[in-house]
C-alpha positions as CSV (number, residue, x, y, z in Angstrom):
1,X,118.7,64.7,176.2
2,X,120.0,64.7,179.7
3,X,119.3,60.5,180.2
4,X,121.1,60.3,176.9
5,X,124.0,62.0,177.7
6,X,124.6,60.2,181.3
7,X,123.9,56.6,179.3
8,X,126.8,57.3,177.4
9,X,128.9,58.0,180.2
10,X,128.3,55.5,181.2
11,X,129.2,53.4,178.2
12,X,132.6,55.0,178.2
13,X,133.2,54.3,181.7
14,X,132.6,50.4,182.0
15,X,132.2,49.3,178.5
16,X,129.4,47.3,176.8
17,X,130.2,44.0,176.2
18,X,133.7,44.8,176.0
19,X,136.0,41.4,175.6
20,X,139.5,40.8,176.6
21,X,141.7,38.2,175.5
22,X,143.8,35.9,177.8
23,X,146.4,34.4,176.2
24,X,147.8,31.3,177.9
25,X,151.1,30.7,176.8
26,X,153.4,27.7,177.5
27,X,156.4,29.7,175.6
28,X,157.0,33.5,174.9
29,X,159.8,34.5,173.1
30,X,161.3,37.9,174.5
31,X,162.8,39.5,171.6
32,X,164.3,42.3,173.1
33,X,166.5,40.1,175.6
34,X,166.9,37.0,173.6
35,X,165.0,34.7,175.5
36,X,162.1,31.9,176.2
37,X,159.8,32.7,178.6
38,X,157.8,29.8,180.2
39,X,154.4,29.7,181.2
40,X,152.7,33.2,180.9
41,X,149.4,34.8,180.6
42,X,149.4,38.0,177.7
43,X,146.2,39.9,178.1
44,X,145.0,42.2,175.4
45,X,142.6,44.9,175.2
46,X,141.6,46.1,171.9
47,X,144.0,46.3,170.0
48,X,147.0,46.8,172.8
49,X,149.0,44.5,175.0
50,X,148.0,45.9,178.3
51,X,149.7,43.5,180.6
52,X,152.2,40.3,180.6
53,X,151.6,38.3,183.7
54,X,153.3,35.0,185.3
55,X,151.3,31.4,185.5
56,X,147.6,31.2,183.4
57,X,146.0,33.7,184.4
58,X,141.9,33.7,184.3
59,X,139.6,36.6,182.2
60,X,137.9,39.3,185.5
61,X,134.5,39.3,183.0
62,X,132.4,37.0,181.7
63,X,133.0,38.3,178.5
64,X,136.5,38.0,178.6
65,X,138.2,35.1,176.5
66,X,140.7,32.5,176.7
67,X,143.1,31.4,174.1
68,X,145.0,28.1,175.0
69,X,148.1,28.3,174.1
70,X,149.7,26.1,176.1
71,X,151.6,24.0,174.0
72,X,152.8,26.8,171.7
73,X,155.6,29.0,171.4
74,X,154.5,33.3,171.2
75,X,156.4,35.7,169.6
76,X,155.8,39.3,168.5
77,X,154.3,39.1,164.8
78,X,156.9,39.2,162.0
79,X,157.8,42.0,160.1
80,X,159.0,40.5,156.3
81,X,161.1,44.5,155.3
82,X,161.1,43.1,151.4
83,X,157.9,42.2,149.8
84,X,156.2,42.9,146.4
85,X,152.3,42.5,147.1
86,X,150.5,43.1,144.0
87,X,152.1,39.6,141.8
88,X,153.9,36.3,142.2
89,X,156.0,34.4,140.1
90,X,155.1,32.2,137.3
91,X,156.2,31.4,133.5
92,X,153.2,34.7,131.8
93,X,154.4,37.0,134.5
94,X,155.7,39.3,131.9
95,X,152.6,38.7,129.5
96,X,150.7,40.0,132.6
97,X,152.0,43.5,132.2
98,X,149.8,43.8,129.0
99,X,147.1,41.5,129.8
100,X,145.9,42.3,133.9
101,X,143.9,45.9,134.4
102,X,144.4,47.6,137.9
103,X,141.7,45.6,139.3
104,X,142.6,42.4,138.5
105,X,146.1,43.5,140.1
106,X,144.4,44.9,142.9
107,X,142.1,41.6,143.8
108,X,145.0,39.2,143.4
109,X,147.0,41.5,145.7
110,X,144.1,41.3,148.1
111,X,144.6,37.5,148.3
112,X,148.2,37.5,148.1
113,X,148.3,40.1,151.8
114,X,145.4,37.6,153.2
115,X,148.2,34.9,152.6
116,X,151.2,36.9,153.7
117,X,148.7,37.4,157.2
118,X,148.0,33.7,157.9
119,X,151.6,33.3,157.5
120,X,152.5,35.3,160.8
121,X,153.9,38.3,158.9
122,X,151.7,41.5,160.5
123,X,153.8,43.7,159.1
124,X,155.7,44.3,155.5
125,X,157.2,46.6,153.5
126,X,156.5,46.4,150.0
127,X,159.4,47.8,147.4
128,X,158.3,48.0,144.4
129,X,154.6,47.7,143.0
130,X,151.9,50.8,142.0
131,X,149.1,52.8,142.8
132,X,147.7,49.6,144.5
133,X,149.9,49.5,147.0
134,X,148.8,52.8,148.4
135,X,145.3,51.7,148.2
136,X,145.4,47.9,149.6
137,X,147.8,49.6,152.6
138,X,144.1,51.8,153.5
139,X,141.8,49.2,152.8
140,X,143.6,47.4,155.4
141,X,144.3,49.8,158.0
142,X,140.5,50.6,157.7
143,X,139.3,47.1,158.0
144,X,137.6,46.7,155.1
145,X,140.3,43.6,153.9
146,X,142.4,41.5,155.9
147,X,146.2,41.6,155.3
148,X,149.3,43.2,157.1
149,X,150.4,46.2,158.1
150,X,152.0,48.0,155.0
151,X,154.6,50.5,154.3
152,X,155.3,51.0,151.2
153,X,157.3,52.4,148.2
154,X,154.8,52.7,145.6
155,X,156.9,52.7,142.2
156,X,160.7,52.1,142.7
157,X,162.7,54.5,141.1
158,X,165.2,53.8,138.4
159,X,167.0,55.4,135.3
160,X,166.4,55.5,131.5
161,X,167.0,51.3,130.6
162,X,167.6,50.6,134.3
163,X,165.9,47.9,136.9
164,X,163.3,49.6,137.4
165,X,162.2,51.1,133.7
166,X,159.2,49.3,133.4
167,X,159.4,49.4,129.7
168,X,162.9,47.4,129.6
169,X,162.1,44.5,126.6
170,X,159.7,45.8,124.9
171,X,159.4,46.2,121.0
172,X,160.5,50.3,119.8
173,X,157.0,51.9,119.6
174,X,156.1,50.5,123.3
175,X,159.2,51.5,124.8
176,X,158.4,55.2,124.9
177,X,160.3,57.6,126.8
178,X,159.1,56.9,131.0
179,X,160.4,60.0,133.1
180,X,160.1,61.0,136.8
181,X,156.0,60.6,137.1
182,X,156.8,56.9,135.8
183,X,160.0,56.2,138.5
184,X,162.3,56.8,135.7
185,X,165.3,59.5,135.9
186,X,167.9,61.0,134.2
187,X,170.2,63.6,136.3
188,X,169.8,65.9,139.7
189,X,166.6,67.3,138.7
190,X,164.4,64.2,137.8
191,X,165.7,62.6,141.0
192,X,164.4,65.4,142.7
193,X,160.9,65.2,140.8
194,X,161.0,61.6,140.9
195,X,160.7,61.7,145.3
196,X,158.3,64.3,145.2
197,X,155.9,62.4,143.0
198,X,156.2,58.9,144.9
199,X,155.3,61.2,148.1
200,X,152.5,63.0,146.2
201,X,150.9,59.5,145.2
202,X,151.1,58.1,149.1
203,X,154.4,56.3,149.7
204,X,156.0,55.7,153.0
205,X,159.6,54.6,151.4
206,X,161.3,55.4,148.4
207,X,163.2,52.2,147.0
208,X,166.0,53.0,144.3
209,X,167.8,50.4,142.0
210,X,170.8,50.9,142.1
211,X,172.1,48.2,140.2
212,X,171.1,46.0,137.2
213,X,168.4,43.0,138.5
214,X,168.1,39.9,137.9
215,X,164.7,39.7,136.8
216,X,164.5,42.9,134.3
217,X,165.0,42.1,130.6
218,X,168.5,43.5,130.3
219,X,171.6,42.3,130.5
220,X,173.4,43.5,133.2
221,X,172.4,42.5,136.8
222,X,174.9,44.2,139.1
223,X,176.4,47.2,136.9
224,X,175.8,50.4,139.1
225,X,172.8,52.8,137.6
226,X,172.5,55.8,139.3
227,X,175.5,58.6,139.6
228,X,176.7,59.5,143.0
229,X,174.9,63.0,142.4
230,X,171.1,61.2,141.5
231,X,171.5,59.0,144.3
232,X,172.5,61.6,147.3
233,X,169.6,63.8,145.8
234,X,167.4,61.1,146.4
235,X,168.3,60.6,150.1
236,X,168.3,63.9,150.6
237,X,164.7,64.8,149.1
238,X,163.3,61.7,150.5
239,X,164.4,62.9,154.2
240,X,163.4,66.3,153.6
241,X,159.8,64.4,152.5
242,X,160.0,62.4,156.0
243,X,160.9,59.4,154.3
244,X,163.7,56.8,154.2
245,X,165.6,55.2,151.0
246,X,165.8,51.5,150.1
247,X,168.4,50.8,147.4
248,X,168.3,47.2,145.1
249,X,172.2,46.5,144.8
250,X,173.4,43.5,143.5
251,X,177.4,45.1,142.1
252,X,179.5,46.6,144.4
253,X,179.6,50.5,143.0
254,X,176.3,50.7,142.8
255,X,176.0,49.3,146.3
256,X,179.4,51.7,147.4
257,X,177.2,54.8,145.8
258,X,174.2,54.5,147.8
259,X,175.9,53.5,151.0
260,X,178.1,56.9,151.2
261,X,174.6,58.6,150.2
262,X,172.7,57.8,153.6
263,X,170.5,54.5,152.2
264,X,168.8,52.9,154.7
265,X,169.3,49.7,154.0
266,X,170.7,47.7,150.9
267,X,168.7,44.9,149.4
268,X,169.8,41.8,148.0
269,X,173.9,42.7,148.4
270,X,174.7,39.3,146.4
271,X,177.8,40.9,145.2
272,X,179.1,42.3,148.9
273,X,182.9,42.1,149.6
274,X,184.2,42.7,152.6
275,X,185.0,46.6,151.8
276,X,181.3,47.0,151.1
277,X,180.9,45.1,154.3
278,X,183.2,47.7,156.2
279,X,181.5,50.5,154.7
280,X,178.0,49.2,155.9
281,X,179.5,49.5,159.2
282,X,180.7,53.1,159.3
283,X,177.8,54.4,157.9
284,X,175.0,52.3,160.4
285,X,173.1,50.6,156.8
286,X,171.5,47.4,157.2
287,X,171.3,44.6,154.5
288,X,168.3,42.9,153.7
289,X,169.2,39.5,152.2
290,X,166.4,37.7,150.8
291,X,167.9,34.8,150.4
292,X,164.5,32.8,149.8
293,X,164.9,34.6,146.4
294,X,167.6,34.2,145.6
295,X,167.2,30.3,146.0
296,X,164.4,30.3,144.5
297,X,165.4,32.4,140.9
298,X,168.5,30.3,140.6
299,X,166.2,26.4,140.7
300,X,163.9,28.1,138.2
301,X,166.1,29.3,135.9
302,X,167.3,25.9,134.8
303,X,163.2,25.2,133.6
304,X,163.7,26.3,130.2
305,X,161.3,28.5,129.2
306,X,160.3,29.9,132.9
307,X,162.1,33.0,132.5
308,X,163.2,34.7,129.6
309,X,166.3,33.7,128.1
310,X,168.3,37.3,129.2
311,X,167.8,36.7,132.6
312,X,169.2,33.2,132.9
313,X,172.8,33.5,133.3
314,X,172.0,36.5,135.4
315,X,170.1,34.3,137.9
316,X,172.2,31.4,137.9
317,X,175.1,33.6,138.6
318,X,173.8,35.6,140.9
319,X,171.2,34.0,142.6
320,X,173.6,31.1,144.0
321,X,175.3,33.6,145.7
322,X,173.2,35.5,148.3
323,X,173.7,32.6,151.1
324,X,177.6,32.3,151.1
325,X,177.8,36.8,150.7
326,X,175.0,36.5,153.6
327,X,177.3,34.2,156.1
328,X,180.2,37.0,155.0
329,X,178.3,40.2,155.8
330,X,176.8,38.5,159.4
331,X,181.3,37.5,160.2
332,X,182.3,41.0,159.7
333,X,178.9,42.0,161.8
334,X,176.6,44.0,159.2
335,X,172.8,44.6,160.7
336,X,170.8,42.5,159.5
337,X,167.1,43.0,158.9
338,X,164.5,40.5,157.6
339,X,163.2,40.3,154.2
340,X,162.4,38.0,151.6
341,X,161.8,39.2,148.4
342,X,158.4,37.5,148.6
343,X,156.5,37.9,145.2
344,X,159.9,36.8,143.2
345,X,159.0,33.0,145.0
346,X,155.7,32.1,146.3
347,X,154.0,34.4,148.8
348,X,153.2,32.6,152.1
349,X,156.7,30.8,152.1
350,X,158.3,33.7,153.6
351,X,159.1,32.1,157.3
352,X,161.8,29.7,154.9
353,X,164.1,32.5,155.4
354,X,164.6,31.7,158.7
355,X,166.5,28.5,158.3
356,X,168.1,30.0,155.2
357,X,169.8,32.6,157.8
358,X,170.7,29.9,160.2
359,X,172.4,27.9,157.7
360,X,174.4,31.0,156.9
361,X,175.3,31.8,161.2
362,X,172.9,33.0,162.6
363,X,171.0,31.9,165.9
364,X,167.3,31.5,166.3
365,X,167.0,34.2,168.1
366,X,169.1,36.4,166.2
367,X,167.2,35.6,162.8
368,X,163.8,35.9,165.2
369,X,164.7,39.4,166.7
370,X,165.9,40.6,162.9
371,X,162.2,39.9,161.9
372,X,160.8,41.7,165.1
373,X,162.8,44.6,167.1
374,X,165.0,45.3,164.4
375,X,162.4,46.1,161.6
376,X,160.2,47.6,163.8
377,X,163.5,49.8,164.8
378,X,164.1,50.6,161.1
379,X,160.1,51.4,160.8
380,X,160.6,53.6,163.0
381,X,158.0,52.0,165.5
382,X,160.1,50.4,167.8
383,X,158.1,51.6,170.6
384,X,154.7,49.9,169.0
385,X,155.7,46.7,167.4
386,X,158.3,44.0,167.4
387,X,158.1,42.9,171.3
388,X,155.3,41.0,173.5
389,X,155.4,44.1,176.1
390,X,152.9,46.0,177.9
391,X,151.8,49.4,175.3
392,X,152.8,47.3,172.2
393,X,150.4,46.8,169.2
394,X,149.1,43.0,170.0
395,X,150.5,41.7,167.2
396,X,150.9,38.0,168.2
397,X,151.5,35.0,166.7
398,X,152.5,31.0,167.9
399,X,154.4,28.0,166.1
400,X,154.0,24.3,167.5
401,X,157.7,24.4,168.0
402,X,160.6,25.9,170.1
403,X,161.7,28.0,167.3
404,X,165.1,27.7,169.1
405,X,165.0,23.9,169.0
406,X,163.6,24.1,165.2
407,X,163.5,26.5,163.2
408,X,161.1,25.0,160.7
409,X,158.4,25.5,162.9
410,X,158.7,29.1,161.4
411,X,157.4,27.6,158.0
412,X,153.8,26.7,159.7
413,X,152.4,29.5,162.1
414,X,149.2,28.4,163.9
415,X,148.2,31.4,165.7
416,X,147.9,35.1,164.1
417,X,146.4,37.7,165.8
418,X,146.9,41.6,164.6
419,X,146.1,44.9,166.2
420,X,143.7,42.7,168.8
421,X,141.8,40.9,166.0
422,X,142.3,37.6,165.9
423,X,142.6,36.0,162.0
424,X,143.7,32.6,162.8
425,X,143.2,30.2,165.4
């Protein structure tokens, strides 16, 4: 018993066959000072960055391992604050409601955060899905499936016929009457009930719409949909449950409502005047603009038969939009976090939304630090992800390209490595 026990001292002293990784990097992008870095050596043990070092630096072991990444540019990996895991677009996705069973949701959602990965994004948040969600976040944080990091909402919230009623469309005896267990509320009390479920069944976020949508099958996509009462209980029972509120806003009151409320951040915004704008300031909220989606609903509503015929006009209207509100809300100097709205357009196209931002005014390096330090600030793990810096998660990834120079390189990353495991090379 006694050998045993000094063996594995041993083994937690020096290690067996322990491997570090030496990263050789011709480029590092420093997100938290805005700049290019030239010719540095990032070495990782397990699953931390444990040191950043000038030149190419060689491995001290045998069993240590270079990666030549010399002709690359590294950044922190990204961090996509808007994504809806479990489905992606097509012409039967609202047949699919009545025709997948959990599973089949759950193993195309396993593909579609596999996807997300290679793409460079370590990290998401996901607004908007089911149990699932909840389930694929564990599988992955244990292992068991590749795919990022998720935080997640679970079931957005909504109100009787709003955004998020997921029986909007449906013939009389299948529309039912969903309440708070289902997401859907009516007054102070369901909000209240609403929260407490969405923490009871594993969220991280809760996600409120808090205007008509594009997408649902009703007719209004910007009127506001919760009163200023549901909405601060919300935000106030989500705090008290250690968790922050996303809203959906597309019209302006809705967007006003869950601003003065304590929101986190406001997707979409389409709608976004400069008072809105003004009131984003005073009250520190961030906008998520997703303009990938917006793109991308507006192109593929003019395919007749893609979408059904209610949401048309909302998506040509609206969807056009999000780009010029975007260049607006970045002028009068909103935060800005990253997200896509991936799900709505194909998953695994997320890094467009990077030239989308630039061709609304932003700089490389803004758009690249809004997908790093800010969403890791708004996570709340600002001191774990988002930078390449010695303590931080080694979430790393590299483009061909000087992001700076082109940012289309963003479309094709080439290098993804998360928590220390490498998944593409």
């Amino acid at each position: 018993m006694k050998l045993i026990l000094t063996i594995c001292l041993l083994f937690i002293s020096f290690g067996i066959n322990a491997q570090d990784y030496y990263l050789h990097c011709g480029k590092v992008v420093d997100t938290k000072d805005g700049k290019i870095l030239n010719n540095k050596t990032i070495v990782v043990s397990s699953n931390k960055i444990v040191s950043v070092l000038n030149g190419f630096v060689d491995g001290k072991s045998k069993n240590d391992q270079t990666i030549d990444l010399k002709n690359k540019t590294v950044m922190p990996g990204l961090i996509d604050m808007h994504v809806h895991i479990e489905g992606e677009t097509n012409p039967n996705r609202y047949l699919q409601v009545f025709t997948l069973n959990e599973a089949d949701v759950a193993f195309n959602a396993a593909e579609i955060a596999n996807r997300t990965l290679l793409a460079g994004f370590t990290t998401v948040r996901d607004l908007g899905g089911s149990g699932v969600n909840v389930s694929l976040r564990k599988a992955i944080a244990k292992g068991n499936v590749p795919g990022p990091r998720i935080f997640t909402a679970e079931k957005a919230i909504g109100t009787t016929g709003g955004h998020a009623d997921p029986t909007n469309g449906r013939k009389k005896d299948l529309m039912g009457d969903p309440g708070p267990k289902e997401g859907v509320i009516n007054g102070v009390d369901d909000a209240r009930k609403a929260v407490r479920q969405r923490y009871k069944n594993g969220a991280d976020w809760i996600k409120i719409t808090a205007t008509g949508g594009v997408l649902s099958v009703a007719k209004s996509g910007q009127n506001p949909q919760f009163t200023q009462e549901e909405v601060n209980e919300i935000v106030k029972t989500a705090k008290e449950y250690g968790m922050d509120v996303a809203a959906h806003a597309h019209g302006i009151d809705g967007m006003k409502r869950a601003i003065i409320a304590g929101v986190r951040t406001i997707e979409h915004g389409s709608l976004m005047d400069k008072e809105t704008a003004a009131l984003m300031k005073q009250y520190g909220t961030y906008l998520v603009p997703t303009i990938s989606a917006g793109k991308y609903v507006a192109e593929k509503a003019k395919i007749k038969g893609y979408y059904p015929e209610i949401i048309v006009p909302k998506a040509l209207e609206i969807g056009a939009k999000l780009q010029g509100m975007f260049n607006m809300a970045y002028k009068e100097g909103v935060k800005i976090a990253f997200g896509t709205d991936a799900g709505v357009f194909p998953h695994g196209e997320n890094g467009k939304e990077f030239g989308y931002m630039v061709e609304g005014g932003m700089s490389p390096m803004e758009t690249l630090q809004s997908a790093t330090i800010t969403n890791a600030l708004i996570l709340k793990m600002e001191g774990q992800l988002g930078q390449i810096s010695e303590g931080f998660l080694a979430d790393i990834i590299a483009v061909d390209d000087n992001p700076i120079d082109s940012i289309k390189t963003m479309e094709n990353v080439v290098f993804v490595m998360k928590n220390g495991v490498i998944y593409k090379k």
